[in-house]
C-alpha positions in Angstrom: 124.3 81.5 108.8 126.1 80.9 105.6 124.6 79.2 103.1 126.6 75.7 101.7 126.7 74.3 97.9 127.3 71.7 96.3 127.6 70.3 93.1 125.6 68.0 91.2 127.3 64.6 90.5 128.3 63.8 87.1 126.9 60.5 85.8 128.8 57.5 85.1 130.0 57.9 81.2 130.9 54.5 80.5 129.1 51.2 80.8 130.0 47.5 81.5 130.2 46.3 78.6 129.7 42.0 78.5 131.4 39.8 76.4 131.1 36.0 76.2 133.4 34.5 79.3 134.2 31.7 81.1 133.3 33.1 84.1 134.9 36.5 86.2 137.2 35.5 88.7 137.4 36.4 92.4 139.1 40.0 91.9 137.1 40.8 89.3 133.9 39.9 90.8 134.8 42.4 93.6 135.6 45.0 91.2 131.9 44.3 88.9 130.2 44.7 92.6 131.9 47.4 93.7 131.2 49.6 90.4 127.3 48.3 90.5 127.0 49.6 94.6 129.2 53.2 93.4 126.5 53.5 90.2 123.9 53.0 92.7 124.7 55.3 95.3 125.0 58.0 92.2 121.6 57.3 91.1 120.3 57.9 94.5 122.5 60.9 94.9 121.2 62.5 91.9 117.7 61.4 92.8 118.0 63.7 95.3 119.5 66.2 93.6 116.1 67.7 92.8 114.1 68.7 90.2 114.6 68.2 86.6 116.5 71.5 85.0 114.1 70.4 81.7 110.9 71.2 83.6 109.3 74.7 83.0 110.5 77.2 85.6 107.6 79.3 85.8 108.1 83.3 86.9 105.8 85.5 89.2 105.7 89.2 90.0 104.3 89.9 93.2 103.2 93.9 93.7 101.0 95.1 97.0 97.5 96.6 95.8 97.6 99.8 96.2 95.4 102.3 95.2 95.3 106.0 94.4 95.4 106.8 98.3 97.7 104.5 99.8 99.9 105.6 102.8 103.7 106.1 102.2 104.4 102.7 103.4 102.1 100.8 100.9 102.4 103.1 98.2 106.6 102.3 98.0 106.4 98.5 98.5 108.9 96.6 96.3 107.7 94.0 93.7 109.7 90.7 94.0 110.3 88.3 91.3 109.6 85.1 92.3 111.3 81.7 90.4 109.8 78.4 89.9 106.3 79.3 92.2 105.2 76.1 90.5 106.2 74.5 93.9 104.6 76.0 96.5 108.0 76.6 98.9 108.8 79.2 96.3 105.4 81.2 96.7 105.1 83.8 99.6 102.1 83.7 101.8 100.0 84.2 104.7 100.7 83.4 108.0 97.6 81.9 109.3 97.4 80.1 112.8 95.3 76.5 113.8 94.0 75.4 116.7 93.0 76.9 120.5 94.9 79.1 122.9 95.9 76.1 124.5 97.1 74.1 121.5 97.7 76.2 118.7 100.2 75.8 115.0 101.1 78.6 112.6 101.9 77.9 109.1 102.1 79.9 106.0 99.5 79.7 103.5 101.4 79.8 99.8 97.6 80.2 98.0 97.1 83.6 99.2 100.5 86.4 98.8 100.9 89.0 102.0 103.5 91.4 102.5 103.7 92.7 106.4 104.3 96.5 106.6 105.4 99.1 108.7 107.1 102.3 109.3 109.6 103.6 112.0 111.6 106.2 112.7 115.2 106.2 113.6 117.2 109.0 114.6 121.2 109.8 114.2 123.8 113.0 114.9 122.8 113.8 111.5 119.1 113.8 111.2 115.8 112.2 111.7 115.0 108.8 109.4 112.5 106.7 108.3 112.6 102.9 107.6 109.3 101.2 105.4 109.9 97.7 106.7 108.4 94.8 104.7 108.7 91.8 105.6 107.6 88.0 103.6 107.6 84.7 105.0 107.9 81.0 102.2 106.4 77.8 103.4 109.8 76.7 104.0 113.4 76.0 102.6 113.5 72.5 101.6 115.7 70.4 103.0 118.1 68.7 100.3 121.1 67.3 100.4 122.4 68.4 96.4 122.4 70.9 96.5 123.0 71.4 100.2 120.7 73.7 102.0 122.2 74.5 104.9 119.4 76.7 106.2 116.8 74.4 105.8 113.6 74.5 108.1 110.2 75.6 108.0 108.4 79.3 107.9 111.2 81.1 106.5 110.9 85.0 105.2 113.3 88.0 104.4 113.2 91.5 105.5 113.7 94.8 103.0 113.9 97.7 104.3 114.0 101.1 102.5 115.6 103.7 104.5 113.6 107.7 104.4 115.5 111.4 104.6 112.7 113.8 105.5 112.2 114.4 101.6 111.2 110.8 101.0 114.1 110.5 99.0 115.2 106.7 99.2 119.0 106.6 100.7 119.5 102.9 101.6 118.3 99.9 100.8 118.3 96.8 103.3 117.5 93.2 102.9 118.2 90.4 105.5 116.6 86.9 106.1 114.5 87.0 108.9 116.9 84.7 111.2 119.5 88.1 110.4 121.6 86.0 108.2 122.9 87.8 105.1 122.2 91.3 106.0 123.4 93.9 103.8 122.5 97.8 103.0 122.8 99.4 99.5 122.8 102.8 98.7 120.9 104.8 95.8 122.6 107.8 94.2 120.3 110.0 96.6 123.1 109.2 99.3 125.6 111.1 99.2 129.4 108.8 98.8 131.4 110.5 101.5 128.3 108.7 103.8 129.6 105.1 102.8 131.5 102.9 104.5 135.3 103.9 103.9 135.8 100.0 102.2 132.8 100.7 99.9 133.4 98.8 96.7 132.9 100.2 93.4 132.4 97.2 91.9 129.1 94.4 92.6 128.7 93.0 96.5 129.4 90.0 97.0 127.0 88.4 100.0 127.6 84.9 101.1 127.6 83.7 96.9 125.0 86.3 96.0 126.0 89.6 94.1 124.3 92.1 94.3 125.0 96.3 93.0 127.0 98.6 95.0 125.0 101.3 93.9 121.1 101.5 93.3 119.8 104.9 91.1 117.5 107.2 93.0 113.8 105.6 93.2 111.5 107.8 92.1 107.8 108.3 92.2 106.8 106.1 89.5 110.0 103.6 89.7 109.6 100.5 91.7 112.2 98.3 93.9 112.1 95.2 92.1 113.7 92.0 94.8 114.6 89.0 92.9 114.6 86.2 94.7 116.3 82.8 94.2 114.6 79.9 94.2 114.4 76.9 96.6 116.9 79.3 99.3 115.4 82.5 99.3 118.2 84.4 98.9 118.1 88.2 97.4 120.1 87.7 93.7 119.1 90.7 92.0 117.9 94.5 93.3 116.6 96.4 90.4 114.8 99.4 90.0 112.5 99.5 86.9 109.3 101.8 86.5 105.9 100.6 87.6 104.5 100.7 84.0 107.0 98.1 83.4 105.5 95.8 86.0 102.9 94.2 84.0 104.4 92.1 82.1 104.4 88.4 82.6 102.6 86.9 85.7 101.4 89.4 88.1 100.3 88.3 91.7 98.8 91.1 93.8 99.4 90.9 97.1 97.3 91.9 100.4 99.7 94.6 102.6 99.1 94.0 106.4 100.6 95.5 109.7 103.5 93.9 110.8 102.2 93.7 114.2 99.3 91.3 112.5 101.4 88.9 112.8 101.1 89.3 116.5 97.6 88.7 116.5 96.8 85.3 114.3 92.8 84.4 114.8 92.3 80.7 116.1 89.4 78.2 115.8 88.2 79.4 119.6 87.4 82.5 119.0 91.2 83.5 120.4 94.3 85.0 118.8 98.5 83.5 118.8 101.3 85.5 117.9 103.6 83.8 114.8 106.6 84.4 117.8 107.1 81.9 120.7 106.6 84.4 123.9 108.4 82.5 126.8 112.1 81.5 127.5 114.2 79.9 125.7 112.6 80.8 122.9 111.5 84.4 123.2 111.1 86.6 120.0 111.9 83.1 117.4 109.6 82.4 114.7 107.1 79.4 115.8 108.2 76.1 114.6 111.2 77.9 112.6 114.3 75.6 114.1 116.8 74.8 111.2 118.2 71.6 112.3 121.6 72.1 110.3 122.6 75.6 111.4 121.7 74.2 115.1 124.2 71.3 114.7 127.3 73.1 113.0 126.9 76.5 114.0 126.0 77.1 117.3 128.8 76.4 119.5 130.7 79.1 117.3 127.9 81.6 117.7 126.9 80.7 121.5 123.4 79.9 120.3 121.8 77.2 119.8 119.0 78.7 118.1 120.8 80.0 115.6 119.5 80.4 112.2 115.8 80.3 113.7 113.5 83.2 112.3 113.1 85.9 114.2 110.7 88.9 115.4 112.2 92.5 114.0 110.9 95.3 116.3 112.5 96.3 119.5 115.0 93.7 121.4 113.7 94.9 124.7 109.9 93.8 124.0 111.0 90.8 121.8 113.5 89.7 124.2 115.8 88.5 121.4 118.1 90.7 119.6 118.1 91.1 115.9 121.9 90.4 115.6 123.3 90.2 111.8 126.9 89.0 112.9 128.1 85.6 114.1 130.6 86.5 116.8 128.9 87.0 120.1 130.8 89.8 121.0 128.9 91.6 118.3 125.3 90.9 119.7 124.1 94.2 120.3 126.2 96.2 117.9 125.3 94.6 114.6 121.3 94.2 116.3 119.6 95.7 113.1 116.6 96.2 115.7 118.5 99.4 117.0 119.2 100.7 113.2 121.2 103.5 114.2 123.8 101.2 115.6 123.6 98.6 113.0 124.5 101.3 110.3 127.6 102.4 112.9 128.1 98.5 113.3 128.9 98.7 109.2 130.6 102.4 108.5 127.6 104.0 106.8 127.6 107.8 107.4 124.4 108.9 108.0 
């Protein structure tokens, strides 16, 4: 679950140059087609290289509407800054299902924005916690070969989660994708240090080629978690929190906040409902149609699961039937399971 990059090839600086000539004997025939087939296989490297770094990259702001009476959980959803929305695998939204009970396909709708909510508690030996869980799903992660994108596949999403004390006071801030890949947990200056991990860094984290702050300040009532998000991989690459005043500037998307468990209940053509999660063995509790073809073929006899990298429910292992685990070695499956939070923070030395 670790995502793979590569650089763009350099074109060919120099050119064969003709001159007038009897004629180009054997060896250096061989040599003319060899450099024509190399310049070739360039151009169709960098042909799939992707877009054009010339073209505009267009921004977005996405914010939940909320109004004056929103519940806790809508009220303090973050904003997240989305890149290059121009193509719609960089746009979050809706999950929306197809079909009849007996035949039915999910996709995700990038023309209309939904973040999927809820709220838990979680207890500890030190208190009583809440997580606000919000959860996104992309179209998909395209599948490209320069750059590399090692977690390509379809219906994709990332978690955050912002982590309660009975005051409302923000402690911990938690993203993830929603396969469990790339989990980590940052703290705002509401927690207090001798409840970090003892390896804590003072310096930025580094996650898998992302870097993110070691230390968030306290989010207040009118400041705003703002997620930037990369473009093309999804990957967190920036936590930020700025005040909400500050949020209408440049494109602004509102989006729809649903329940979670929504996503449990998808309306078909017939009148019926699908969940967005497969229900029956082997794969229980894994995002529909969410396979990532790479991270099956060079992960998964390391992991012992062949599924890895697929998107996954986050709830309860026990109803799901498929554990939320945020670490590669199996021997870690129900230890690092973010579904049972209280042993996930244990899992990764925070204090609380």
């Amino acid at each position: 679950m670790q995502d793979m990059r590569t650089t763009r090839p350099m074109r060919p600086t120099s050119a064969i140059r003709g001159g007038h000539h009897p004629g180009p004997g054997p060896a250096k025939s061989a040599t003319v087609r060899l450099g024509l087939v190399l310049l070739l296989a360039v151009s169709l490297l960098t042909g799939c290289a992707g877009r054009s770094t010339s073209l505009v990259q267009e921004q977005q702001t996405v914010v939940a509407k909320a109004g004056a009476n929103a519940p806790l959980v809508q009220a303090m959803a973050p904003a997240f800054i989305l890149q290059k929305v121009q193509e719609r695998h960089n746009r979050i939204g809706r999950v929306q299902a197809a079909g009849s009970k007996e035949a039915a396909t999910v996709s995700v709708d990038p023309e209309v924005a939904v973040i999927y909510a809820a709220s838990r508690s979680f207890a500890t030996a030190k208190g009583t916690y809440t997580n606000l869980i919000y959860r996104i799903h992309f179209p998909e992660l395209p599948f490209s070969l320069i750059p590399f994108h090692f977690g390509a596949g379809k219906h994709v999403g990332l978690l955050v989660l912002l982590t309660l004390d009975a005051d409302h006071r923000v402690l911990l801030v938690t993203t993830a994708q929603t396969c469990g890949c790339y989990a980590v947990s940052i703290p705002t200056q509401a927690l207090p240090a001798s409840w970090y991990p003892d390896d804590w860094p003072a310096a930025p984290v580094a996650v898998f080629g992302e870097r993110l702050p070691s230390q968030l300040p306290p989010i207040g009532e009118n400041d705003v978690l703002q997620v930037v998000v990369r473009p093309d991989v999804h990957r967190v690459m920036a936590l930020e929190v700025v005040p909400q005043s500050t949020l209408g500037a440049g494109t602004v998307r509102q989006a729809e906040v649903l329940a979670l468990d929504a996503l449990k209940q998808l309306p078909l053509d017939d009148g019926s409902v699908t969940s967005f999660y497969y229900s029956g063995w082997p794969l229980a509790g894994h995002v529909k149609g969410a396979i990532k073809p790479w991270e099956s073929l060079l992960l998964s006899l390391v992991s012992l699961d062949f599924f890895i990298g697929m998107d996954k429910e986050y709830g309860e292992t026990a109803v799901s039937g498929n554990p939320f685990y945020t670490s590669l070695k199996p021997w870690n499956r129900s230890t690092s399971d973010m579904n049972d939070f209280a042993a996930y923070l244990r899992f990764n030395g925070w204090k609380l």
